[in-house]
C-alpha positions, 0 to 999 in steps of 0.5 A: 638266794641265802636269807637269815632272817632274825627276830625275837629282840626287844627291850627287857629288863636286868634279870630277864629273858628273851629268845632269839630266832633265826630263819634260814633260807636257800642254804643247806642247813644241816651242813652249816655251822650256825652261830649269834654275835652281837656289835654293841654301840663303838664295839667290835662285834663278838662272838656269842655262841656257836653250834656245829653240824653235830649239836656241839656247842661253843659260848662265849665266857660272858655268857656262860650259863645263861645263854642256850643255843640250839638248831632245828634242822627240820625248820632250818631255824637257830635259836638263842634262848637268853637268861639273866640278862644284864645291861652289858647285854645290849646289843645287835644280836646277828645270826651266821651260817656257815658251810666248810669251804664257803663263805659265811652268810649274815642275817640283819640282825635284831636289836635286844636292849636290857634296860630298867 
């Protein structure tokens, strides 16, 4: 049974950081594509980052530069390390994996608010 399991969200204020987590299970994981999107209230959910098989990386424009993504395949966990947050930042941050010819698989999702 594939599970993604993530956390690390929470209340912050402007300007501050959180790191996301997401643990995976029953998949291979250094064969899937791992990437965070985020659905804010009456929004479509985005893409936030992604990163390949090989490390490369992909972010999204609005959070260039304050956003890390990165893998550890010995623990099979994604990370997104979030810096300078702002309001326009909240949302349901979502971890998904995905393997070439397979359908994604989602996480639950974890909540981050950004608020003073």
């Amino acid at each position: 049974q594939v599970q993604l399991v993530e956390s690390g969200g929470g209340l912050v204020q402007p300007g501050g950081s959180l790191r996301l987590s997401c643990a995976a299970s029953g998949i291979i994981f250094s064969s899937n594509i791992m990437g965070w999107y985020r659905q804010a209230p009456g929004k479509q959910r985005e893409a936030v980052a992604v990163i390949t098989t090989s490390g490369s990386t992909w972010y999204a424009n609005s959070v260039k530069g304050r956003f890390t993504i990165s893998r550890d395949n010995a623990k099979n966990t994604v990370y997104l390390q979030m810096n300078s947050l702002k309001p326009e930042d909240t949302a349901v941050y979502s971890c998904n994996a995905k393997e070439l010819n397979r359908a994604p698989y989602w996480g639950q999702g974890t909540q981050v608010t950004v608020s003073s």
